[in-house]
NUSEVO-580607 format. One record per atom (N, C-alpha, C): residue number from 1; chain; x, y, z. Coordinates in pm, whole numbers, plus 50000, padded with zeros to 5 digits. Each point is the difference from the previous one (the first is absolute). Layout:
residues N
<pos=NUM; unit=A; px=X; py=Y; pz=Z>
...
//
This chain:
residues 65
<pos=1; unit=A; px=50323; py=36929; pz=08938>
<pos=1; unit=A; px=49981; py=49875; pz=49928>
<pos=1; unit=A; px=49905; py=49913; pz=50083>
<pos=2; unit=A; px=49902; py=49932; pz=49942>
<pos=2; unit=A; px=49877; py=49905; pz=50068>
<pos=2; unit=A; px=50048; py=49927; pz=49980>
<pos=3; unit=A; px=49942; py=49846; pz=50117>
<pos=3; unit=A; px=50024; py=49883; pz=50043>
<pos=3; unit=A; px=49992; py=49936; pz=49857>
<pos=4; unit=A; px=49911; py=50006; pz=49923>
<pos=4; unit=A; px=50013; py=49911; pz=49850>
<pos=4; unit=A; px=50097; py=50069; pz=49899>
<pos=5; unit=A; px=50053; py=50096; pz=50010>
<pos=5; unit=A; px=50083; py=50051; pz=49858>
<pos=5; unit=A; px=50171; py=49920; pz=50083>
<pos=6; unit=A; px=49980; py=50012; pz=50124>
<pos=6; unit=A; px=50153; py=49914; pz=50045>
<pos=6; unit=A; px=49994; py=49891; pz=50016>
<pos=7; unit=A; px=49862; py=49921; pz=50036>
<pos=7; unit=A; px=50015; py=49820; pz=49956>
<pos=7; unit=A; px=50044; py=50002; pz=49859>
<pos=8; unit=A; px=49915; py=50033; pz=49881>
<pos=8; unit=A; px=50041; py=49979; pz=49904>
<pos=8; unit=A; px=50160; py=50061; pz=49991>
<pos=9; unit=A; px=50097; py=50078; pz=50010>
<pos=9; unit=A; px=50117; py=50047; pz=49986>
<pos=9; unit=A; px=50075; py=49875; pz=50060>
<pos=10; unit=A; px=49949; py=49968; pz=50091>
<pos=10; unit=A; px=50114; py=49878; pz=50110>
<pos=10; unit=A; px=49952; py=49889; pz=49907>
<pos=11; unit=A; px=49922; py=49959; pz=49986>
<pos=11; unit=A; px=49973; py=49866; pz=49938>
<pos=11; unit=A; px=50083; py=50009; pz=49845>
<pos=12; unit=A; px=49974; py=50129; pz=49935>
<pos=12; unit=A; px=50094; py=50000; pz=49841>
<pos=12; unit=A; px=50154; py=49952; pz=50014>
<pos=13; unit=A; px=50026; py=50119; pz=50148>
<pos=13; unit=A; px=50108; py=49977; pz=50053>
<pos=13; unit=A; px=50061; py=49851; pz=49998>
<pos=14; unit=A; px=49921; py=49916; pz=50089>
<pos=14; unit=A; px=50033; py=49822; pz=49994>
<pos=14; unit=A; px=49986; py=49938; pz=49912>
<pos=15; unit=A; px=49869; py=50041; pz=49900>
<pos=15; unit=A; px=50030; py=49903; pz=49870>
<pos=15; unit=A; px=50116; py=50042; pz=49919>
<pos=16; unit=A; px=50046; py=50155; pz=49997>
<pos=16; unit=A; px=50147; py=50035; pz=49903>
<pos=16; unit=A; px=50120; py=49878; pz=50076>
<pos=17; unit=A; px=49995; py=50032; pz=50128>
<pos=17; unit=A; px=50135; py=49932; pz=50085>
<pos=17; unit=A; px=49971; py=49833; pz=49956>
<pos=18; unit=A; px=49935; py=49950; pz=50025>
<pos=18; unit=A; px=49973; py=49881; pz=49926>
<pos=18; unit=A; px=50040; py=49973; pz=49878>
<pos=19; unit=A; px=49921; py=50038; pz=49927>
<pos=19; unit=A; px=50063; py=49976; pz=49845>
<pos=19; unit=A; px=50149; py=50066; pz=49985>
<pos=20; unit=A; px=50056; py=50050; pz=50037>
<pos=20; unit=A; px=50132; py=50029; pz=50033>
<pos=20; unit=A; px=50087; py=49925; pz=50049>
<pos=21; unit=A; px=49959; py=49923; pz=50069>
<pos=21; unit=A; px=50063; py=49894; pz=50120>
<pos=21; unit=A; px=49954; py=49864; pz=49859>
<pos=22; unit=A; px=49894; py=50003; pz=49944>
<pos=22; unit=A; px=50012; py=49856; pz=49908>
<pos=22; unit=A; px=50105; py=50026; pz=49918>
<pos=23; unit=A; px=49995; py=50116; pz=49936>
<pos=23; unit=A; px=50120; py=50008; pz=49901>
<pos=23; unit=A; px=50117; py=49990; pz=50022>
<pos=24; unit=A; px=50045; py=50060; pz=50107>
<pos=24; unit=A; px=50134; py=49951; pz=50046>
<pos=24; unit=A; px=50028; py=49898; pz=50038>
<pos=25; unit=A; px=49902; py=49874; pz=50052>
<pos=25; unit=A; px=50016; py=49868; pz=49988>
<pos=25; unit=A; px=50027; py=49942; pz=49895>
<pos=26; unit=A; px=49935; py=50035; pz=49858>
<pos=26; unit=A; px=50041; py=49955; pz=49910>
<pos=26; unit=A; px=50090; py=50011; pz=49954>
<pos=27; unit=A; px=50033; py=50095; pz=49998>
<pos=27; unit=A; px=50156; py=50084; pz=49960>
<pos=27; unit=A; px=50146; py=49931; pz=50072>
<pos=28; unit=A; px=49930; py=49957; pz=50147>
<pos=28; unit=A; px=50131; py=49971; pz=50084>
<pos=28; unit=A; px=49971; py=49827; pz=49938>
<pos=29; unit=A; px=49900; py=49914; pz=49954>
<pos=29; unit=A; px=50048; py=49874; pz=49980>
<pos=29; unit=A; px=49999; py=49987; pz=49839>
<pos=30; unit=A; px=50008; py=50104; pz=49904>
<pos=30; unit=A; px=50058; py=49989; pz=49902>
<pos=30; unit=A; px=50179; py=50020; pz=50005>
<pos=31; unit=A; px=50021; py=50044; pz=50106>
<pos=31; unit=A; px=50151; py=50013; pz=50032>
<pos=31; unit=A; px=50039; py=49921; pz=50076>
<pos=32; unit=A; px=49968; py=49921; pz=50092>
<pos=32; unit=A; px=50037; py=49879; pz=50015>
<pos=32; unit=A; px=50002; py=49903; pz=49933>
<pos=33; unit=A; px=49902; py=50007; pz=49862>
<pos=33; unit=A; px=50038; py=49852; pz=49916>
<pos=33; unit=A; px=50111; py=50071; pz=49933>
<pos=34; unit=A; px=50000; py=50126; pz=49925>
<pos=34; unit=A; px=50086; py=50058; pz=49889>
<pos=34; unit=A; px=50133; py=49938; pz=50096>
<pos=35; unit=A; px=50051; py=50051; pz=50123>
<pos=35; unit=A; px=50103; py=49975; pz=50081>
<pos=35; unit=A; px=50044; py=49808; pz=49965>
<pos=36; unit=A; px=49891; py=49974; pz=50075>
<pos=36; unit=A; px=50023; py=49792; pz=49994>
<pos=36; unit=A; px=50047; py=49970; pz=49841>
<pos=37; unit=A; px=49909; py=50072; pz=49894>
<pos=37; unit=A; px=50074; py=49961; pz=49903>
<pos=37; unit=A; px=50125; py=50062; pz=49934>
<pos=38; unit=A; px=50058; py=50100; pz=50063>
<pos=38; unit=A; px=50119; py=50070; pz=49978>
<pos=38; unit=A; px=50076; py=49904; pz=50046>
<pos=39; unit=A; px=49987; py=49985; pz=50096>
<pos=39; unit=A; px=50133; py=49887; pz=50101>
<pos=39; unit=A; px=49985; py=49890; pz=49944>
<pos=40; unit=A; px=49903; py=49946; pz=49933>
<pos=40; unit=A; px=50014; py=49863; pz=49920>
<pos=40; unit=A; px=50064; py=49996; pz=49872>
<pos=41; unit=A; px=49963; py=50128; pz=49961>
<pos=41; unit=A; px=50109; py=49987; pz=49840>
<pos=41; unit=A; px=50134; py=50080; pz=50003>
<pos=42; unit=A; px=50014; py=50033; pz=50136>
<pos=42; unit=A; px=50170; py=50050; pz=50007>
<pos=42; unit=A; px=50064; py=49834; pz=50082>
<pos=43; unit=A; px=49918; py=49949; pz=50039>
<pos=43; unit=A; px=50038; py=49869; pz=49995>
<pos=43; unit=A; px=50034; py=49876; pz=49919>
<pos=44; unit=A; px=49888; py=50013; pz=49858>
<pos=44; unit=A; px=50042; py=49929; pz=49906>
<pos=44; unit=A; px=50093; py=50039; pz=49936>
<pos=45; unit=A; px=50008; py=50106; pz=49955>
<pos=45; unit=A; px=50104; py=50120; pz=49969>
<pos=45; unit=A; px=50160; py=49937; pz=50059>
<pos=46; unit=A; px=50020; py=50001; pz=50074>
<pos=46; unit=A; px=50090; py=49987; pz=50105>
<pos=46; unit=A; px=50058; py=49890; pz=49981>
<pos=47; unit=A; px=49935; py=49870; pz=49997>
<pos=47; unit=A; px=50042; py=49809; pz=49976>
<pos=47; unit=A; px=49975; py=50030; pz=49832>
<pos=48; unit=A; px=49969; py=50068; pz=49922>
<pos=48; unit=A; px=50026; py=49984; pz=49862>
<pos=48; unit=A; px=50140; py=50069; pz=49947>
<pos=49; unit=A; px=50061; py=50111; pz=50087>
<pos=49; unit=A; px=50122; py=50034; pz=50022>
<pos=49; unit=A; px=50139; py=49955; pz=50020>
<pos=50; unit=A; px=49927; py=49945; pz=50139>
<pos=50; unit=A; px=50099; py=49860; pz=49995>
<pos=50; unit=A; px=50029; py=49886; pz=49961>
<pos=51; unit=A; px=49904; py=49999; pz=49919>
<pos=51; unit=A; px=50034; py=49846; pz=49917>
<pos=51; unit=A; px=50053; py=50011; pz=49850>
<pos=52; unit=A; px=50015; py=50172; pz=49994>
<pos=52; unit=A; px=49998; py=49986; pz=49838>
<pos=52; unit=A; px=50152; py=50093; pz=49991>
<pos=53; unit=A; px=50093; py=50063; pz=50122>
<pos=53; unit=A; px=50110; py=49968; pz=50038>
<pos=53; unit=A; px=50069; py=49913; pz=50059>
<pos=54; unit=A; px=49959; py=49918; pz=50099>
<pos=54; unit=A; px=50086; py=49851; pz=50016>
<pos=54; unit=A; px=49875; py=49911; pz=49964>
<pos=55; unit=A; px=49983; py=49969; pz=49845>
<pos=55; unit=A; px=49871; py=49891; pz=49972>
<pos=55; unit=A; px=50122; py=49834; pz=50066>
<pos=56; unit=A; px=50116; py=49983; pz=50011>
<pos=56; unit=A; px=50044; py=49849; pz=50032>
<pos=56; unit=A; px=49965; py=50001; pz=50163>
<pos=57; unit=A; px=50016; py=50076; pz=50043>
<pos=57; unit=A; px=49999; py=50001; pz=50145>
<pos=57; unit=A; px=49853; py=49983; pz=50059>
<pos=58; unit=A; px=50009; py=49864; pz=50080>
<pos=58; unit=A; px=49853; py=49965; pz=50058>
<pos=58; unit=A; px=49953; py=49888; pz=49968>
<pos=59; unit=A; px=50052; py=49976; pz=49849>
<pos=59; unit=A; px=49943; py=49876; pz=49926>
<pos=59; unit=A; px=50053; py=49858; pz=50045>
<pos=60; unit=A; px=50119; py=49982; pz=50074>
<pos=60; unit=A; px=50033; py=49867; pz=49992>
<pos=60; unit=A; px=50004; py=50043; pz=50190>
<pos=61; unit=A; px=49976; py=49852; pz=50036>
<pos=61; unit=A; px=50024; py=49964; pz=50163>
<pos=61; unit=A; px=50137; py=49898; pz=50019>
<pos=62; unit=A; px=50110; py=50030; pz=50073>
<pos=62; unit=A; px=50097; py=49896; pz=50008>
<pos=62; unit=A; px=49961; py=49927; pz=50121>
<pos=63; unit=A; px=50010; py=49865; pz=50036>
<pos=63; unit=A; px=49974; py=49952; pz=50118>
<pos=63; unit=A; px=50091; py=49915; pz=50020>
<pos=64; unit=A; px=50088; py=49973; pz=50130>
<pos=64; unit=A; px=50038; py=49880; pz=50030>
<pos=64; unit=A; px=49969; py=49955; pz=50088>
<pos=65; unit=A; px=50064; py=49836; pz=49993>
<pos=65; unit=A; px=49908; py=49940; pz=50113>
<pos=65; unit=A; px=50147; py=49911; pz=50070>
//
């Protein structure tokens, strides 16, 4: 194999690993929002639960003084 048929092989080489490496960036921060918004609507989820088995509870404050 000659000095130019293995630059070009190594260089294909780095542009594949590259574009490989972008995609999995994308991939890993489409799963970090999918995640942030999982935990936000097992959160609303969660206080709409509880309010719609004890809906009296929460609503009034007693205070004395």
């Amino acid at each position: 194999m000659d000095v130019a048929a293995m630059s070009t092989a190594i260089s294909k080489s780095s542009i594949q690993q590259q574009a490989s490496l972008a995609v999995l960036k994308l991939s890993m921060d489409s799963a970090n929002v999918q995640s942030a918004n999982l935990a936000d609507m097992l959160q609303q989820s969660t206080k709409a639960m509880e309010t719609s088995i004890n809906p009296h509870l929460g609503g009034n404050v007693d205070i004395k003084l």
